[in-house]
Structure formats: C-alpha cells, structure tokens
N, C-alpha and C positions, 0 to 999 in steps of 0.2 A: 504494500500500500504506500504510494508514496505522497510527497506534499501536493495542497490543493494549491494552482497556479493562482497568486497575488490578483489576477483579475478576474476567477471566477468565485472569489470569499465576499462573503457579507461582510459589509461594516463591520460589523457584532463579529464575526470570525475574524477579520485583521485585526480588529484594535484588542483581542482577546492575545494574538499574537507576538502583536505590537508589545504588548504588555509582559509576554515573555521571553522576547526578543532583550528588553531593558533589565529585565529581572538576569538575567543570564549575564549578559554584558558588565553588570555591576558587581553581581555577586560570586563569580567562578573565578578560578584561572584559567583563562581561556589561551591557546596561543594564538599568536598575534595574525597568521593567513584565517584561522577561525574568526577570529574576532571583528577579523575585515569583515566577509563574507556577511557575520550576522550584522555590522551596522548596515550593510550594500543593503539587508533584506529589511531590516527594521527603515530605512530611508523610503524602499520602496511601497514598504507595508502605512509610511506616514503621506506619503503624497495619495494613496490608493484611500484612504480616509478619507483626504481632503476633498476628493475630487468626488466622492461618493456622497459629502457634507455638502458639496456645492449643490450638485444634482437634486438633494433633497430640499435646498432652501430656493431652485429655481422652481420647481412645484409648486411651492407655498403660494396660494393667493387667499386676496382679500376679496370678499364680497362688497359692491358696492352697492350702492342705492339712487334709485331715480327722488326725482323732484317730489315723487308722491307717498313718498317715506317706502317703497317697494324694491325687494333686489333686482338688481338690475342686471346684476351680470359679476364673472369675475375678472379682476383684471393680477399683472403678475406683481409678483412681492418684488419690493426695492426695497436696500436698505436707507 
C-alpha cells in the first residue's frame, strides 16, 4: 500500500499529514537526505492546503436582496 499522491488527499488528510510531517521533523533524529525529503513533502503538503483553502473561500457566497427586502440572488464572497 503505498502513499496517497498530495493531490488526490482531503484537506483533512494533508493537514492530518502536514501535522506529522512537523511532529517528525522536530522530534526524531532524522538524517539530513531524510529530512530534506520530508520538508520537500511537508512544503508541498502546505501549498496543497492552501490552495484547497482558497477553493473553499471562492465558493462562499452571500445572499443578496432586492429593493423588496426579497433574495435576490447570490453573488461571490470578496474579502
């Protein structure tokens, strides 16, 4: 069985990762081509978050309302 490829994990599967990509990094003696390796995947495991955060907050809309206090439609979220 081997690792699930960075762009077919949930959120929730990377940042569970992510989370022990750092826990590893901090707390073992790793050697140092290992060590690479796991920042390379914890880097890539951080942008894959990001980009999956992004995706989620261009989803987000507001409902608006017409003149007649009635929704009117949705338009997209800005920060």
């Amino acid at each position: 069985m081997g690792e699930i490829k960075i762009e077919d994990m949930s959120f929730e599967q990377a940042m569970n990762e992510l989370e022990n990509v750092v826990t590893s990094l901090e707390g073992s003696q790793i050697a140092l081509d290992d060590s690479i390796a796991m920042y390379e995947r914890g880097a890539a495991l951080k942008a894959h978050c990001e980009a999956k955060l992004k995706a989620a907050e261009e989803k987000v809309a507001k409902i608006t309302f017409g003149s007649d206090g009635q929704p009117g439609g949705l338009t997209p979220f800005d920060n």
